[in-house]
C-alpha positions in Angstrom: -65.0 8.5 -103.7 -64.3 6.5 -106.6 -65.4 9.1 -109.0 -62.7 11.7 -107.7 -60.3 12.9 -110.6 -56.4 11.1 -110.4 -53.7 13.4 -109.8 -52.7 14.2 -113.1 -50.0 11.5 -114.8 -50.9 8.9 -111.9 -52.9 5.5 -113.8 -55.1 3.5 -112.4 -53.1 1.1 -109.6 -53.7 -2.2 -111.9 -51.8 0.1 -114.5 -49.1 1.0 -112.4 -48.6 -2.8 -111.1 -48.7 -4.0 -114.7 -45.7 -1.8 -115.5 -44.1 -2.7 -112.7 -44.0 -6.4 -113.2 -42.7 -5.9 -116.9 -39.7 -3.8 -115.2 -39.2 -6.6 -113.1 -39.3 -9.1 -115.7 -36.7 -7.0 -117.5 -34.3 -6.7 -114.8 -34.4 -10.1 -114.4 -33.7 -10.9 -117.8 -31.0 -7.7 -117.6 -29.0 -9.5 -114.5 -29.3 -13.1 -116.4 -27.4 -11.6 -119.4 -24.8 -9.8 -117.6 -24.1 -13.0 -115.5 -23.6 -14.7 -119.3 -21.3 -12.0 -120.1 -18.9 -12.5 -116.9 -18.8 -16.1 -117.4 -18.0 -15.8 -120.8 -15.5 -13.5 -119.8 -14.2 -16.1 -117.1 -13.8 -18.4 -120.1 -11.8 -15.9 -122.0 -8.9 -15.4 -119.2 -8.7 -19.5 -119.3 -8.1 -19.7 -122.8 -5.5 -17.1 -122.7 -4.3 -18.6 -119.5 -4.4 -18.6 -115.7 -1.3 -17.3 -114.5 -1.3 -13.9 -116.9 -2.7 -10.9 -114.7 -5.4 -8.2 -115.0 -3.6 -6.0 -117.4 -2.9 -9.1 -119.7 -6.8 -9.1 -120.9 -7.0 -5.5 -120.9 -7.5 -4.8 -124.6 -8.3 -1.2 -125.2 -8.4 -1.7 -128.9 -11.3 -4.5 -128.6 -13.1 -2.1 -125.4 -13.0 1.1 -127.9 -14.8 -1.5 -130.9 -17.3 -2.9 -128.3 -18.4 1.2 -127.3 -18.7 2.1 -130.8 -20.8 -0.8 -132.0 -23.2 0.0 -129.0 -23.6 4.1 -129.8 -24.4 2.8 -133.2 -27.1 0.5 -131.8 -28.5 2.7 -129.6 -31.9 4.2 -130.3 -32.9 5.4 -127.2 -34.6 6.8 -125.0 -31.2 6.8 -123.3 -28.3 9.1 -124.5 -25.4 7.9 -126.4 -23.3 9.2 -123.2 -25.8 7.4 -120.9 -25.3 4.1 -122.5 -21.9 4.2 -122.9 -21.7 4.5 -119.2 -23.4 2.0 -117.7 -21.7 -0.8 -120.4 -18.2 0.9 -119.1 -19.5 -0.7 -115.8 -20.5 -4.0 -116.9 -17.2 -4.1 -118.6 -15.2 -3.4 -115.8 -16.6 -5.8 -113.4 -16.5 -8.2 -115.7 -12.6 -7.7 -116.6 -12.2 -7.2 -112.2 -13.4 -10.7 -111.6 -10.3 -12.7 -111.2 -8.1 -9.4 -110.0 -8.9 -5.1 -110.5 -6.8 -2.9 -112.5 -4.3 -0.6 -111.0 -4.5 2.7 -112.4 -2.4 5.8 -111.1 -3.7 9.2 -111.1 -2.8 12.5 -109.9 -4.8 12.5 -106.3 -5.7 13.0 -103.4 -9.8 11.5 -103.7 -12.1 13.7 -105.4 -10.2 15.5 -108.1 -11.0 15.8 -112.1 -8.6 12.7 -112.9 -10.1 10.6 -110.4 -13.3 11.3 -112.2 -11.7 10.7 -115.6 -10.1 7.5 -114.4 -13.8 6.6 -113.2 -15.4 7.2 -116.8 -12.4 6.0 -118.9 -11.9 2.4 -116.8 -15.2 2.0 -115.3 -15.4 1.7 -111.1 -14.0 -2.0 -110.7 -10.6 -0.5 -110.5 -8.2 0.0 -108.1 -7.2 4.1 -108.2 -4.3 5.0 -106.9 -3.7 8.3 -105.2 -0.7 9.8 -105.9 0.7 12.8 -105.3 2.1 14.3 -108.2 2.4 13.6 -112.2 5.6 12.5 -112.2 5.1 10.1 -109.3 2.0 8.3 -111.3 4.4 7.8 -114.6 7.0 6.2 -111.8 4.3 4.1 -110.4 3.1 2.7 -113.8 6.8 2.7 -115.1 7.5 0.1 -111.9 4.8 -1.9 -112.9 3.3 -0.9 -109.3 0.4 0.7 -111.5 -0.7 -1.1 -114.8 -1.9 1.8 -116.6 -2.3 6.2 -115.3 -4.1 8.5 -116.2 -3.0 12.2 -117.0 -4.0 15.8 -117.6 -2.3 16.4 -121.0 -4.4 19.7 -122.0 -7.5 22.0 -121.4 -9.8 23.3 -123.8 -9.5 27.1 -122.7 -5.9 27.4 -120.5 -3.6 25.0 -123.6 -1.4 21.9 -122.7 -0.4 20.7 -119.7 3.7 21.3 -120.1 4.4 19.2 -117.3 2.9 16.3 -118.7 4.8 16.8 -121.8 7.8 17.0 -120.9 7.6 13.9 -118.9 7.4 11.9 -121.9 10.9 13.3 -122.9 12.7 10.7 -120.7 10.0 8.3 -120.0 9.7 4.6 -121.9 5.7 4.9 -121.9 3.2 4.8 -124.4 0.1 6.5 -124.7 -2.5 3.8 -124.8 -6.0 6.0 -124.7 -7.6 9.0 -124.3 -10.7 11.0 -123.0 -11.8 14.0 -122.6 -13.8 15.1 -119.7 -16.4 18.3 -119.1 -15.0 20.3 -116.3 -17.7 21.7 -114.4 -15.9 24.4 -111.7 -18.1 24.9 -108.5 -17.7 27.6 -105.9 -17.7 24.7 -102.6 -17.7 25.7 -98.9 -19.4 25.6 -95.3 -20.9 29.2 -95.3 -24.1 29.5 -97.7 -23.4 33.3 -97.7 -20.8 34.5 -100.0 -19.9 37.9 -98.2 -18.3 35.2 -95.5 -16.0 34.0 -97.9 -12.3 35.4 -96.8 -10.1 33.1 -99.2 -11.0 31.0 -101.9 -8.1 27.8 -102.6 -7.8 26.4 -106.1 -5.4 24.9 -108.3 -4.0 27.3 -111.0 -6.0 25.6 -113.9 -8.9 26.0 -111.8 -8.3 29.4 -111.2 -7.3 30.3 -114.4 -10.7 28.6 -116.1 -12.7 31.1 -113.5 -11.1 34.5 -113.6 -13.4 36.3 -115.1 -16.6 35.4 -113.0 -14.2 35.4 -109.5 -13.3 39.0 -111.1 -16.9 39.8 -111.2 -18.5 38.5 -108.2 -15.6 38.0 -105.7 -12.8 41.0 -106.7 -11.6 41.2 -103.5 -11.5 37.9 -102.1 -7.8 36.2 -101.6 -6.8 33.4 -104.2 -4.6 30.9 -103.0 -3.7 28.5 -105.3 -3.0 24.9 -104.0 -1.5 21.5 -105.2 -4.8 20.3 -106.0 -8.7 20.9 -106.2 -9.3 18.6 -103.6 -6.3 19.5 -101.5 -8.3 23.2 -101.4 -11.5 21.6 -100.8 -10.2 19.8 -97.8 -8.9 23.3 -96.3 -12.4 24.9 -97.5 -14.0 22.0 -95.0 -11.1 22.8 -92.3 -10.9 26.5 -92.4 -13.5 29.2 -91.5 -14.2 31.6 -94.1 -11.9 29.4 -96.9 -14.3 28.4 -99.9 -12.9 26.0 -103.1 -13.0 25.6 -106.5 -13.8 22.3 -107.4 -16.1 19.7 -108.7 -18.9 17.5 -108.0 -16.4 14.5 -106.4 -14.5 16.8 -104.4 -18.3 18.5 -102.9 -19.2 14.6 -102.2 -15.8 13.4 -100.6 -15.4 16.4 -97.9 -18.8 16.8 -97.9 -19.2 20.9 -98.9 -21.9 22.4 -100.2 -22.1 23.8 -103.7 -22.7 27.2 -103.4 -22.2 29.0 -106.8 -22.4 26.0 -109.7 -20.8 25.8 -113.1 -18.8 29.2 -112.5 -16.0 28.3 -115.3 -15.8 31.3 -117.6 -16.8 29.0 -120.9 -19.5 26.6 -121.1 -17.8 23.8 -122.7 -14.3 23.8 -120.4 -12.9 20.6 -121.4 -9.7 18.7 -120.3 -8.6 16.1 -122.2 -6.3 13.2 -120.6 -3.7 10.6 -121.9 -4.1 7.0 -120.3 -0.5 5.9 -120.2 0.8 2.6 -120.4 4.3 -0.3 -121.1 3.1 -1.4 -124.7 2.0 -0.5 -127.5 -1.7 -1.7 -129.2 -3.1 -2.7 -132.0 -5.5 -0.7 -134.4 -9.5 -0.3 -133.3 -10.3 1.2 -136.3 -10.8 5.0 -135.3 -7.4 6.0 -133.9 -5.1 8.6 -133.8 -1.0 8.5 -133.1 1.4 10.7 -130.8 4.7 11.6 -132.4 7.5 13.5 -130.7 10.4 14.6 -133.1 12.8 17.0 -133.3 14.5 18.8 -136.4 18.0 18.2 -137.5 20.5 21.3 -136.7 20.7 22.4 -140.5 20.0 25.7 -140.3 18.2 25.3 -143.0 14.8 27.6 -143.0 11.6 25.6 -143.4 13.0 22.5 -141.5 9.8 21.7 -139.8 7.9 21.8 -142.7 10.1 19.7 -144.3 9.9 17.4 -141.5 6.3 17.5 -141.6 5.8 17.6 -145.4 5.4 13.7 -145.5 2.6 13.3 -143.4 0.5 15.5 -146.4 2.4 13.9 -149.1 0.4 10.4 -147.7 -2.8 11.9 -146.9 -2.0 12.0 -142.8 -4.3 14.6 -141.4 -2.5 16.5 -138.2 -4.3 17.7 -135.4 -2.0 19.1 -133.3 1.8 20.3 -132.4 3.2 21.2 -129.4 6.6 22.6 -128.8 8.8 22.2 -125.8 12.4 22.8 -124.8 14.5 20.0 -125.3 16.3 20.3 -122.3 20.0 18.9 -124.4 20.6 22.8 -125.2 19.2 26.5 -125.4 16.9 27.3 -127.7 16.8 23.7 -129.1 12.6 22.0 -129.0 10.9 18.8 -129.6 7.4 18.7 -130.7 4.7 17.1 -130.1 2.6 16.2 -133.1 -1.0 14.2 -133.0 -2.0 12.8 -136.4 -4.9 11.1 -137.7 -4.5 7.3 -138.2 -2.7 4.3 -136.7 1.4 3.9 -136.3 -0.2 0.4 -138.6 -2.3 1.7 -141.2 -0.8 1.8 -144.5 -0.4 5.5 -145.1 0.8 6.3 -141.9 3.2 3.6 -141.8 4.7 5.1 -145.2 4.5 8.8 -144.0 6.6 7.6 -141.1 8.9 5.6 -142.7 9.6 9.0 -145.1 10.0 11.3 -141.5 11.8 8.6 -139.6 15.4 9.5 -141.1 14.7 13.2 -141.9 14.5 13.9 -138.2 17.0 14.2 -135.1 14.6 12.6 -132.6 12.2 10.4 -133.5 9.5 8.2 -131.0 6.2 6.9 -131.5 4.3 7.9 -128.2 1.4 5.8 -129.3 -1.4 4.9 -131.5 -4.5 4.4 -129.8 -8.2 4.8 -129.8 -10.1 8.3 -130.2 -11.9 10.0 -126.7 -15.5 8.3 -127.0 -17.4 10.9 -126.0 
């Protein structure tokens, strides 16, 4: 018996024990240094003071330096996206030890910005579901919510107007970002897709999976819903009614996947603004939301007037939005996304130059760049 072949890849069981004790050795090591951590962190909200509150020692200028540094470290075997993750998590139960974060987002349980509040804050947070955009910028203007988190545009379907125009009337600042890969399932009961009668999705959903429902379902009903999971949860309730959702919504109301990754592009990405009451200071790789209006010259070429010190200084823009200004007809406000920091010197001058050439004028924010 003992000169029978192993199953290929299977050492001897000395071998396999020895590895095993060295993974155990590391963990132990692993769990000693993350206790460190917390206690240091403990020692951190005494110095600053016991009677300040979660959202006092959130610093998402310090978190974004701290993720860098460790995707620059990292040499494997683990992805960049892998690592990032799992010290997300130590962060935030570290921060959670004296009292969670609040954060708002557009519910219910198992949609996309649950999931992006999950990867953005870590899961020793409080998420609150809420039932509509505007409800989570109320929640977080109260101070019910200490930060929320926002659809603000999608890689194939544009911006997110709603979101936008929100920030016309609201005192918030934009205090992050990230951007999240939607991956759009066909979810349901029946593991037979000619049983499929209706299919409920939100319209982004929809809209990110016309062309496959077009090819493989033409002649099912669409009924579009207030959100993914709000259509999963009928798809669990209702014979013959499927969903368009993600993996979060499949686990909550407990569907199976029965068509995956259906969106009509590969790389389907939304990106979303964390919102907060203050402002932050530079990490080092930010970027800044503007929203400004033009002056009622008439004058042609007022925009790029308005715009023309931001190259003048070397400010790189990446993107401008326009939206009605709701004060008169045919009168908009943009919304511009520069390179740079509100702080850093060029920006600072380029905004000091656009400050007085423009009717409306705000600083949304300056805050860290989406890590991956």
């Amino acid at each position: 018996m003992s000169d029978q072949k192993k199953p290929a890849g299977e050492g001897s069981g000395t071998d396999l024990d020895a590895l095993r004790q060295q993974i155990d050795a590391v963990d132990t090591k692993i769990q000693a240094l993350i206790s460190e951590r917390a206690k240091v962190a403990q020692q951190v909200a005494v110095t600053k003071g016991i009677e300040l509150t979660a959202v006092d020692f959130y610093r998402p200028e310090r978190e974004a330096q701290v993720l860098r540094s460790i995707v620059e470290r990292n040499s494997g075997p683990l992805s960049d996206e892998e690592i990032v993750r799992l010290f997300r998590e130590i962060m935030s139960a570290c921060l959670a030890q004296e009292e969670p974060l609040k954060i708002g987002y557009l519910g219910p349980e198992g949609t996309f910005t649950q999931t992006a509040v999950f990867k953005h804050f870590g899961h020793s947070v409080r998420a609150l579901s809420l039932g509509t955009i505007d409800e989570v910028f109320h929640e977080v203007e109260s101070g019910a919510a200490d930060f929320g988190v926002v659809p603000i545009e999608n890689s194939t379907e544009g911006a997110v107007n709603h979101t936008l125009d929100l920030f016309l009337n609201s005192p918030l600042k934009i205090c992050g970002e990230l951007e999240l890969r939607i991956r759009q399932h066909l979810l349901g009961n029946t593991g037979n897709l000619e049983n499929i009668v209706r299919i409920c999705t939100h319209p982004q959903s929809l809209a990110q999976c016309r062309g496959w429902l077009k090819e493989y379902l033409p002649d099912t009903e669409l009924v579009e819903v207030s959100s993914n999971a709000e259509g999963a949860r009928r798809a669990r309730d209702e014979s013959g009614t499927a969903a368009i959702a993600g993996d979060a919504a499949a686990e909550v109301y407990g569907l199976q996947t029965l068509v995956a990754d259906i969106e009509d592009r590969p790389d389907n990405t939304t990106r979303f603004l964390v919102i907060g009451r203050d402002l932050f200071p530079a990490s080092g790789d930010d970027k800044t939301s503007l929203l400004i209006s033009t002056r009622d010259t008439g004058d042609s070429g007022a925009l790029y007037s308005l715009l023309g010190p931001l190259a003048e200084h070397g400010v790189n823009l990446t993107r401008i939005e326009s939206r009605p200004s709701r004060r008169r007809n045919w009168h908009y406000v943009f919304f511009v996304d520069i390179d740079g920091h509100a702080d850093d010197e060029n920006v600072a001058a380029a905004l000091a130059q656009l400050k007085p050439m423009a009717d409306l004028f705000r600083v949304l924010g300056s805050y860290p760049k989406a890590i991956l």
